[in-house]
C-alpha positions in Angstrom: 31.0 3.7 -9.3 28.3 5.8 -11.1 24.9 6.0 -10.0 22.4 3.5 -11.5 20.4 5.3 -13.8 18.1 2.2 -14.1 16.5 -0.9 -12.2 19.0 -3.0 -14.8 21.5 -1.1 -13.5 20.9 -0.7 -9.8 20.0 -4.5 -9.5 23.4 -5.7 -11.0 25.1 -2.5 -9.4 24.0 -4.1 -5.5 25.1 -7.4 -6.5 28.6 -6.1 -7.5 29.1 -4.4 -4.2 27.3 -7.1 -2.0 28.0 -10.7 -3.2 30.2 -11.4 -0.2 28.2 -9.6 1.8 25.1 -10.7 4.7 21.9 -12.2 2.7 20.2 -10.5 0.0 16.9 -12.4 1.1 15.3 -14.6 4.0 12.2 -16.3 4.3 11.3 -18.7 6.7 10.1 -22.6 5.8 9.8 -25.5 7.7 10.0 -23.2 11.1 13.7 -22.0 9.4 14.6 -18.9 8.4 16.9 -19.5 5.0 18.7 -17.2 3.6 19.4 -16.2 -0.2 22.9 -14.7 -0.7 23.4 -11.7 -3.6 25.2 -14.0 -5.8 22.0 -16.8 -5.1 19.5 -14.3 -6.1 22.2 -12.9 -9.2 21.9 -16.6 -10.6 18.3 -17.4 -10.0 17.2 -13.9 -11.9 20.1 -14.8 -15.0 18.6 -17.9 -15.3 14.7 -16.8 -14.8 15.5 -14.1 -17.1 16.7 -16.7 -19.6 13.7 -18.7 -19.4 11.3 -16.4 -20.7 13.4 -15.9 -23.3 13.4 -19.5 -24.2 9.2 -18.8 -23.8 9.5 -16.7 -26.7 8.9 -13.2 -24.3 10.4 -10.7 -26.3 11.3 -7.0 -24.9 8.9 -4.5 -23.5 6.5 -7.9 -23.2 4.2 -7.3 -19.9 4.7 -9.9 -17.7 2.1 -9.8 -14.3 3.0 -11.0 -10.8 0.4 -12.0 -8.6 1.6 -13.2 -5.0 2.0 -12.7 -2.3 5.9 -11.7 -0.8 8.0 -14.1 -1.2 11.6 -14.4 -2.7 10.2 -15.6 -5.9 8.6 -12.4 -6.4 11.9 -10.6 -5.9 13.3 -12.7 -8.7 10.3 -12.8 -11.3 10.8 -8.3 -11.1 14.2 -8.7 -11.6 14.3 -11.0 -14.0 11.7 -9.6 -15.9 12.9 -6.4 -15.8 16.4 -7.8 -16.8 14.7 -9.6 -19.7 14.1 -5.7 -21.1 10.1 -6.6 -20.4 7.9 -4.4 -17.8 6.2 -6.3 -15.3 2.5 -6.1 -13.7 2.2 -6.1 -10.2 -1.5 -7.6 -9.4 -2.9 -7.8 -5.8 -3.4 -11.8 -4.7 -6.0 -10.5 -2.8 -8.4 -9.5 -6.1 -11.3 -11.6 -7.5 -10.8 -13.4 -10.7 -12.8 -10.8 -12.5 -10.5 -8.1 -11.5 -7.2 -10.2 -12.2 -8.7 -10.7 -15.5 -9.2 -6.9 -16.2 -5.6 -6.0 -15.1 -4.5 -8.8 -17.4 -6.1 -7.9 -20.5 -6.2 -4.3 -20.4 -2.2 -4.7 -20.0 -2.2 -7.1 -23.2 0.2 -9.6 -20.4 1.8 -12.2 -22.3 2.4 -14.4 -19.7 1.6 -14.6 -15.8 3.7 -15.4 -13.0 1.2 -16.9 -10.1 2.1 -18.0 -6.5 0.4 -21.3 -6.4 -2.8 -23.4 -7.8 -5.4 -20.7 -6.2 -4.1 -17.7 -8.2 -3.5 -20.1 -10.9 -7.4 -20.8 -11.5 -7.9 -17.3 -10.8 -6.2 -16.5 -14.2 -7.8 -19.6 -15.8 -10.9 -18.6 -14.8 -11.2 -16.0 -17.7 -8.3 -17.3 -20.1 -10.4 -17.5 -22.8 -10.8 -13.5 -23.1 -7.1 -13.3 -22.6 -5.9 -13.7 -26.2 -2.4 -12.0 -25.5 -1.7 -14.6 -22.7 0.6 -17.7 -23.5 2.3 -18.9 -20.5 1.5 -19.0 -16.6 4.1 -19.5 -14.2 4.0 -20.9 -11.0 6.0 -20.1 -7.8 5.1 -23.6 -6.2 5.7 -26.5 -7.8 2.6 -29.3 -9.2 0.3 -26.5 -10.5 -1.7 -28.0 -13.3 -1.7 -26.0 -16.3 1.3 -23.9 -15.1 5.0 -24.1 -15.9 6.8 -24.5 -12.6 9.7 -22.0 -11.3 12.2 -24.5 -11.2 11.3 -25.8 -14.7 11.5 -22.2 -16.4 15.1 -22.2 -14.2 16.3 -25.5 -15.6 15.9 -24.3 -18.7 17.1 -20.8 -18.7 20.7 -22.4 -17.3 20.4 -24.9 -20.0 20.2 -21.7 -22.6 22.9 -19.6 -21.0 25.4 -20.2 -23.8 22.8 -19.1 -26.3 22.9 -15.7 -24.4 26.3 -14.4 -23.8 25.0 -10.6 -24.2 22.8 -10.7 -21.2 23.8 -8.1 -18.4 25.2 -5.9 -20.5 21.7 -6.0 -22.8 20.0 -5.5 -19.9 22.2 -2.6 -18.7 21.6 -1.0 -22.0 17.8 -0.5 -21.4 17.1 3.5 -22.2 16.4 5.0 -18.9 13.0 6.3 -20.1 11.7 2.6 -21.0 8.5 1.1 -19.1 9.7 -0.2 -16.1 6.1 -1.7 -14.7 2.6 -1.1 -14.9 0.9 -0.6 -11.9 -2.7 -0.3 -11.7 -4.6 2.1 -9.2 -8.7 2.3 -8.8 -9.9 6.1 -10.0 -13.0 7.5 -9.2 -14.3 6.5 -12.4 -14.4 3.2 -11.6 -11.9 1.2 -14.0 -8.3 0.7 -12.8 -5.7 2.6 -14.3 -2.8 1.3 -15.2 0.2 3.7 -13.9 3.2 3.9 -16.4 6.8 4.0 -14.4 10.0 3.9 -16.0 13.2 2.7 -15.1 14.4 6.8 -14.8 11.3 7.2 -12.1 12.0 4.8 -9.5 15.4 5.1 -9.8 15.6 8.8 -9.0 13.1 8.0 -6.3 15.6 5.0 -5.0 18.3 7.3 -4.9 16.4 10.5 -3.7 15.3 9.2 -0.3 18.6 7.1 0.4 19.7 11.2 0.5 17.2 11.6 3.3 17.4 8.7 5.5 20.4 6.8 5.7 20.3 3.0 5.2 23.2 0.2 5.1 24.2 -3.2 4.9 24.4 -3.3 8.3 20.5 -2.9 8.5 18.0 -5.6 8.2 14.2 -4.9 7.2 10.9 -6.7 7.9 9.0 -6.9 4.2 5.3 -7.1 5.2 3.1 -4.7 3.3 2.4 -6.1 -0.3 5.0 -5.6 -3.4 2.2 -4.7 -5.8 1.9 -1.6 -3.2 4.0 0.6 -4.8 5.6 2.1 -1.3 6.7 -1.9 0.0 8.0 -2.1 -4.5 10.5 1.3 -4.3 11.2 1.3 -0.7 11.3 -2.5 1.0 12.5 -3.7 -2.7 14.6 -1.5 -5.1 15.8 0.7 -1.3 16.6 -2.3 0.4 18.6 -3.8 -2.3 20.8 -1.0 -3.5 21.2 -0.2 -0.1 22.4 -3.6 0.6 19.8 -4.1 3.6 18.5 -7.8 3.7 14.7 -8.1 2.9 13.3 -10.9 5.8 9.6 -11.4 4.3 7.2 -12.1 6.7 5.4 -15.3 7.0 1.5 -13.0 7.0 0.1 -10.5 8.7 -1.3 -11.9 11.3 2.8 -13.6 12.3 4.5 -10.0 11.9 4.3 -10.1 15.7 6.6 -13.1 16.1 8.9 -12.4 13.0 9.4 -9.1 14.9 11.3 -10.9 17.6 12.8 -13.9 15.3 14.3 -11.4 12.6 14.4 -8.2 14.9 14.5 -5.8 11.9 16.0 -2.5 12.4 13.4 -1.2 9.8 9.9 -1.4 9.5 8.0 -0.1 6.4 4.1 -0.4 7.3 0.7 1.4 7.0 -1.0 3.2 9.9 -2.6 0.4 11.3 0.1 -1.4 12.5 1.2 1.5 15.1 -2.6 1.7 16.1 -2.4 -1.7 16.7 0.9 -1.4 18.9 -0.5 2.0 20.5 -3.6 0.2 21.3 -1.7 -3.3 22.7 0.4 -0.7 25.1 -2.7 1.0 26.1 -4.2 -1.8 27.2 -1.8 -3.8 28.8 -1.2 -0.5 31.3 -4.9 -0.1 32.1 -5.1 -3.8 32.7 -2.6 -3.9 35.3 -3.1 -2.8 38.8 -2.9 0.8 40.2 0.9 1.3 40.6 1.2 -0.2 36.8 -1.0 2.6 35.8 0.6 5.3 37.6 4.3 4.6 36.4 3.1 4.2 32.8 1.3 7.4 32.7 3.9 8.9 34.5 6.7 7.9 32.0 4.6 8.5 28.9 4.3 12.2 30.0 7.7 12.6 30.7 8.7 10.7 27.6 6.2 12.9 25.5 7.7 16.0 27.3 11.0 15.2 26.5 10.3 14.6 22.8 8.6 17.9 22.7 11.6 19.9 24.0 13.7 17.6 21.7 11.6 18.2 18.3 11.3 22.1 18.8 15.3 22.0 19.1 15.8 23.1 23.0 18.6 22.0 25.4 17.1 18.5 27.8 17.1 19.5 31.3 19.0 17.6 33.3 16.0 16.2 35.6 14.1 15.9 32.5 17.0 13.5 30.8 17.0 11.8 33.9 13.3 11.1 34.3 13.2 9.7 30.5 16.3 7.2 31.2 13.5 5.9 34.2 10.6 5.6 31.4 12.6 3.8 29.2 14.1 1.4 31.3 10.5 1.0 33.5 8.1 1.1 30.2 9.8 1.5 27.0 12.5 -1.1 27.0 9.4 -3.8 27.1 8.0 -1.9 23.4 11.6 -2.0 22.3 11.8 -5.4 23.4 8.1 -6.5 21.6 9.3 -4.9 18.4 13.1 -7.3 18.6 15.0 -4.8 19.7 16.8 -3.0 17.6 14.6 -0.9 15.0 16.2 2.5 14.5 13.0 3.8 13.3 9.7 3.1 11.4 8.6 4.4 8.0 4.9 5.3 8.0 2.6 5.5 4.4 -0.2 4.8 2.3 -2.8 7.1 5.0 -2.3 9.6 7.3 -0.4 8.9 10.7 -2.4 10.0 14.0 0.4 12.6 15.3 -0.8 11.6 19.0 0.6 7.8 17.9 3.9 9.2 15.8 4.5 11.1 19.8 4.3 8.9 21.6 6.6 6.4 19.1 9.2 9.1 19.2 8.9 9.3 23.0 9.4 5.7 23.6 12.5 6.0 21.5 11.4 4.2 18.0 10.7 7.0 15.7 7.6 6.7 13.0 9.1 8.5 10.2 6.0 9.7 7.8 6.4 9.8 3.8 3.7 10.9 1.7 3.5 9.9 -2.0 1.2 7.8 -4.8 1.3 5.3 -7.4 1.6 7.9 -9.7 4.9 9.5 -8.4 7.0 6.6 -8.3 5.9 7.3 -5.2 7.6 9.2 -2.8 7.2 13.0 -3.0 7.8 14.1 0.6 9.2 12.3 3.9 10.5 13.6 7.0 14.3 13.6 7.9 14.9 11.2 10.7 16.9 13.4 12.4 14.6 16.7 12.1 10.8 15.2 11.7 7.6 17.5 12.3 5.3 15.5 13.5 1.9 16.2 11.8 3.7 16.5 8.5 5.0 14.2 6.0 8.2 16.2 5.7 9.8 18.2 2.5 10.2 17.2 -0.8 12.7 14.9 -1.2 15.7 16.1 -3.5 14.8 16.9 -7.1 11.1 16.9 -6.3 9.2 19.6 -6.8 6.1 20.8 -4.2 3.4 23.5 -4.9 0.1 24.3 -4.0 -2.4 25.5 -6.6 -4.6 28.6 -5.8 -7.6 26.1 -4.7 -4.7 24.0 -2.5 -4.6 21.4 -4.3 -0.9 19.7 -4.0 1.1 19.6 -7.0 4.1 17.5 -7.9 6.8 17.9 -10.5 10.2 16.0 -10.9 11.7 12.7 -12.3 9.9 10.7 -10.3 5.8 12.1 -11.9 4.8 8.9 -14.1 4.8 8.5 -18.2 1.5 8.7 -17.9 -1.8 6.1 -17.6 -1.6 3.1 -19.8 -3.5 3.6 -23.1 -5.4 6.5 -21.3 -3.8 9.4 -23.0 -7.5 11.9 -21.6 -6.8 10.6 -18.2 -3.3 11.3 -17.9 -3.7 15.1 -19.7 -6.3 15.8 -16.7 -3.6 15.0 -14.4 -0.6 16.2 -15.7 -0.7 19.8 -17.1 1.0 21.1 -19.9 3.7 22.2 -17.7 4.6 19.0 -15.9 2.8 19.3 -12.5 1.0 16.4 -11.4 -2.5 17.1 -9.6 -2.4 14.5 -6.8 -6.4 15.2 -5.6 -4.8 16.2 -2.2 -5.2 19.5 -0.2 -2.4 20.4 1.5 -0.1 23.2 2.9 3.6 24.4 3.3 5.0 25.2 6.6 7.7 27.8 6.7 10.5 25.2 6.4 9.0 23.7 3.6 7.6 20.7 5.4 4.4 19.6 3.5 0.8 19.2 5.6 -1.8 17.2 4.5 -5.4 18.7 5.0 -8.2 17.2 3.4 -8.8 15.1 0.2 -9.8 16.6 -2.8 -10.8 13.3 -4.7 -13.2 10.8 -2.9 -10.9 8.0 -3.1 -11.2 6.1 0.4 -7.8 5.4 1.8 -8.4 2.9 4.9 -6.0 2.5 7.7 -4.6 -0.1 6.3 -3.4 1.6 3.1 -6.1 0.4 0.8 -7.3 2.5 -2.3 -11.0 2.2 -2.4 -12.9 4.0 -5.1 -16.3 4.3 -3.5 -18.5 5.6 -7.3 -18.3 2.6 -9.0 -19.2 0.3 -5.7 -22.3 2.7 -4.5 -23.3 2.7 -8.4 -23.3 -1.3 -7.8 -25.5 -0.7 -5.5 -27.9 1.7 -6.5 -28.9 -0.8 -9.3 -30.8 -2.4 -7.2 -34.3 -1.8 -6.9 -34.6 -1.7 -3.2 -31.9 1.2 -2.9 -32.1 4.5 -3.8 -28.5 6.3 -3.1 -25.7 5.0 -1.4 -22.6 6.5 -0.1 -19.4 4.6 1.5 -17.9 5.8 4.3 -14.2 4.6 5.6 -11.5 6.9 4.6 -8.9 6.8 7.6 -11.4 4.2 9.3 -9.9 0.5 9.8 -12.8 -1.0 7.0 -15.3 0.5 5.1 -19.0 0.8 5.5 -21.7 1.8 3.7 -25.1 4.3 4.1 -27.8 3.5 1.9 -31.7 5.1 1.3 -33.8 2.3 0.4 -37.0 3.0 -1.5 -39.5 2.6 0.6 -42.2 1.9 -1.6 -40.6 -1.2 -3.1 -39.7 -2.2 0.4 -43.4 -1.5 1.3 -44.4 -3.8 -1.3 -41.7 -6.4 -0.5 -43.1 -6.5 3.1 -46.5 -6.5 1.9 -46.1 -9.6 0.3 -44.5 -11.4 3.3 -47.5 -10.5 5.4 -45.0 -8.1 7.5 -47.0 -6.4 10.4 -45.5 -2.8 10.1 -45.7 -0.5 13.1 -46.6 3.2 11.7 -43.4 5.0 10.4 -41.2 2.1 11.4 -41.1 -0.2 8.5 -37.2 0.7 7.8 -35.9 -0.1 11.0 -38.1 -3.7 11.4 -35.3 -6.3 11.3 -36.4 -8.4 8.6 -36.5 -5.2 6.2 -33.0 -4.2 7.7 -31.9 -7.9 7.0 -33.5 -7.9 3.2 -31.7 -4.6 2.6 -28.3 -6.1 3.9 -28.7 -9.0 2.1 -29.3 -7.2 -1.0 -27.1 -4.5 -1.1 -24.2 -7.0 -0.1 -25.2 -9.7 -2.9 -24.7 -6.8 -5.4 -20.9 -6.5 -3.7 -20.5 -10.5 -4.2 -17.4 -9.5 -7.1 -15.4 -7.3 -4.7 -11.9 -7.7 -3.8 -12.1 -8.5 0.2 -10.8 -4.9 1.2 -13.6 -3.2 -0.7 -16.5 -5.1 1.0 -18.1 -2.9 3.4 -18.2 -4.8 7.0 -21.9 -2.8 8.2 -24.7 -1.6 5.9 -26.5 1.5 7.5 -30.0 2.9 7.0 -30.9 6.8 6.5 -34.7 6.8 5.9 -34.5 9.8 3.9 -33.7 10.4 0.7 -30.1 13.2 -0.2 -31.8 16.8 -1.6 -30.5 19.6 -2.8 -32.6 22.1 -0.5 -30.7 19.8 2.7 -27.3 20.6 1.7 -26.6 17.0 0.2 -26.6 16.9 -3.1 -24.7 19.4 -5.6 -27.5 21.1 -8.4 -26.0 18.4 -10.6 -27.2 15.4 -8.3 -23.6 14.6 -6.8 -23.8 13.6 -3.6 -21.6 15.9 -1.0 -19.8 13.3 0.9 -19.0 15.2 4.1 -21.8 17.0 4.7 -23.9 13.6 4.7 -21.1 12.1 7.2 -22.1 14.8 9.6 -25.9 14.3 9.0 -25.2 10.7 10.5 -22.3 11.1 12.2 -23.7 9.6 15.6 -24.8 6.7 13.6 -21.3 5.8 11.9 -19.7 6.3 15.2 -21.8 3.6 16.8 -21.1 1.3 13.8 -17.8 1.2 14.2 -17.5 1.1 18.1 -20.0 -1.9 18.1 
């Protein structure tokens, strides 16, 4: 059988070879875990597909999705991308005001919506969304929403009236908007990334050539599908692959559904593995002496093992011995923790600690590390399971193209690079050149093997541990609006949350304490605590609008105003971001150890 050349093509193509195979999807209700065969999910995405149809959706229509993961979000993409329409992945986690951006600047026709609380965040702004006619909802007795099973009862009623459908939806041109996914730039705004069918596909099918996954494998889907890493490789992989997809019940259960579903993959961020790291850390240190000892002891052997074994040397006997003690005395309990059987980790979205992807591969439960954006469909790079570098996120995968500029920028070419940034035809010419590189804002290098290194960040886009884009211009332009603050900066890129380093104007502050009858001590009216309490309060009302993730946790106080002559400002007035972390470096650290 030929290669899909589209999402049409591959989602119909893993139904062919798998409808008698193990479960497509499981999810787990009522304490059960159910499980949604290929030809289940086949039916449900015909009849889906047949509904908005029936709605009056018409092709290359822009249909959003905001949920959570659940199977229903599986069969809304599929079904709207079956339908010939491009869907709109929207985070369930944003504020009504930002739903209601991503809607209109899409021009969605209709929404699809988990249950009654995104529901009223779309009706919150419906009035300014004139190209909006129908919302969907996953759950059922959502007021003002057409129900799931509703839109499915009708599409099955309509199927005679569409005998054409698969092999419509096969037809789609390869080069047709696939889905619109919309990432925060440093301008503020969030762009809406143009994929088509042709770019994910190639990227589907270019990292099934690095790391080999089956129908014999079963996955853990807990990072969120409007991430485009969990979309191309816990979705689209997983399917044509013919791995079942278990979704988990939150984050905060991934711990149990590890040992009810016991995955043999894992896609997650960084902070998950810290997590783990962490857990293991501290379990050893909190048991008595001989615990400590015979951890240590089989983590340095482990380590030592996986050193020889990375750099491609021959295991000493005593060496191979000593690991088979570690994992039976301290690995075999991880192993156990994480269900057993996972063959190996996939790692994205921020950079892996190498001390934590060591000691993984040591305890026998590789972290393999990818590196990618929205923007590339989005894997560019990943390391082969069976030869990683640790400290790298691996070569390009096939068809991809790596470079580094002259300044070290990383650039990116191949079928994978996006049609561009929705309606933003400046934008996407100042990040793809005339000759088809795409400027990913990262610094990086090339090893001699052609494993790629990531360095620094060339744009100040804040990626936390957790994998969340945070564009810090807009949200420290929020708060210099106020007139207590002069200049703010946000800190967090790498960190678990961000936080965020303001200079208030002291003579407004003077007069606001002046007013109160506030006794000030000479030199010390920023640091009395009702003027550090005033200035959180006012620097976090003017955050109220912010998705959760972009809310600092900590405001922090420098009493001095960013200069030129200091170092930290640019002659133009842009603040140099680095040079004031290491001004207050001792303060941040404190701020996020308390």
């Amino acid at each position: 059988m030929n290669s899909p050349d589209t999402l049409t093509q591959l989602f119909f193509n893993a139904i062919d070879r798998f409808s008698s195979k193990r479960a497509a999807l499981r999810y787990k209700k009522g304490g059960v875990w159910h499980d949604i065969t290929h030809f289940e999910l086949s039916r449900q995405v015909h009849h889906v597909a047949l509904g908005l149809m029936e709605l009056g959706i018409k092709p290359g229509d822009r249909i959003a999705i905001l949920s959570a993961n659940r199977p229903e979000w599986a069969v809304a993409d599929y079904a709207c991308l079956t339908a010939c329409c491009a869907d709109v992945p929207i985070y369930p986690t944003l504020t009504a005001s930002q739903v209601a951006y991503i809607l209109k600047d899409s021009e969605a026709c209709a929404a699809f919506v988990a249950d009654d609380e995104q529901c009223k965040k779309v009706l919150a702004h419906r009035d300014d969304l004139s190209a909006l006619r129908h919302v969907i909802a996953f759950d059922d007795g959502v007021p003002d929403a057409v129900s799931l099973r509703e839109l499915i009862q009708r599409g099955a009623a309509a199927e005679s009236n569409y005998p054409h459908y698969k092999e419509t939806a096969c037809s789609v041109d390869r080069d047709s908007l696939a889905t619109l996914i919309y990432t925060s730039g440093t301008t503020g705004d969030p762009k809406g990334v143009m994929l088509t069918h042709h770019n994910i596909t190639s990227n589907v099918l270019a990292g099934l050539k690095v790391i080999e996954i089956g129908p014999n494998d079963s996955c853990l889907s807990l990072l969120p599908l409007s991430h485009s890493f969990e979309r191309m490789a816990g979705h689209y992989i997983m399917l044509h692959a013919g791995t079942t997809i278990n979704y988990a019940e939150s984050i905060e259960q991934v711990p149990a559904n590890l040992l009810e579903v016991r995955p043999s993959i894992v896609l997650s961020v960084p902070r998950l593995f810290e997590k783990i790291y962490a857990r293991v850390l501290e379990n050893a240190m909190a048991g008595g002496s001989v615990t400590r000892r015979i951890f240590f002891w089989a983590r340095r052997n482990a380590e030592t093992w996986a050193d020889v074994k990375l750099s491609g040397g021959s295991i000493p006997i005593t060496l191979a011995v000593k690991k088979k003690i570690a994992d039976r005395l301290v690995f075999s309990k991880l192993q156990a923790r994480t269900g057993g059987r996972v063959r190996f980790f996939v790692s994205g979205g921020a950079p892996l600690s190498p001390e934590i992807a060591r000691f993984f591969y040591a305890a026998g439960i590789p972290i393999i590390e990818g590196y990618g954006l929205t923007e590339t469909a989005p894997l560019i790079s990943v390391n082969p399971l069976e030869a990683p570098h640790i400290g790298t996120v691996g070569p390009a995968v096939p068809g991809v193209e790596v470079r580094i500029a002259p300044d070290g920028e990383i650039l990116c070419r191949g079928p994978n690079v996006m049609q561009g940034y929705y309606n933003r035809p400046e934008a996407t010419s100042e990040a793809i050149d005339p000759e088809g590189w795409f400027h990913t804002g990262d610094i990086g290098e090339l090893d001699a093997q052609g494993y790629l290194r990531i360095t620094d960040r060339k744009k100040d886009i804040i990626v936390t541990a957790g994998g969340k884009n945070i564009a810090p211009q807009p949200i420290e332009n929020m708060v210099k609006t106020n007139k207590y603050i002069l200049n703010a900066v946000m800190i967090g890129d790498k960190r678990r949350f961000p936080i965020i380093l303001v200079v208030p104007d002291e003579e407004a502050v003077g007069k606001w304490a002046a007013e109160r009858r506030i006794t000030i001590i000479s030199n010390k009216l920023l640091s009395h605590p009702d003027i550090v309490a005033m200035v959180e309060r006012e620097v976090m009302g003017n955050l109220r609008d912010l998705a959760s993730y972009e809310m600092p946790k900590k405001v922090l106080i420098a009493e001095q105003d960013f200069t030129i002559e200091a170092g930290e400002l640019t002659p133009t007035l842009k603040v140099k971001r680095r040079v004031v972390e290491q001004k207050y470096r001792e303060q941040i650290e404190a701020a996020y150890r308390d």
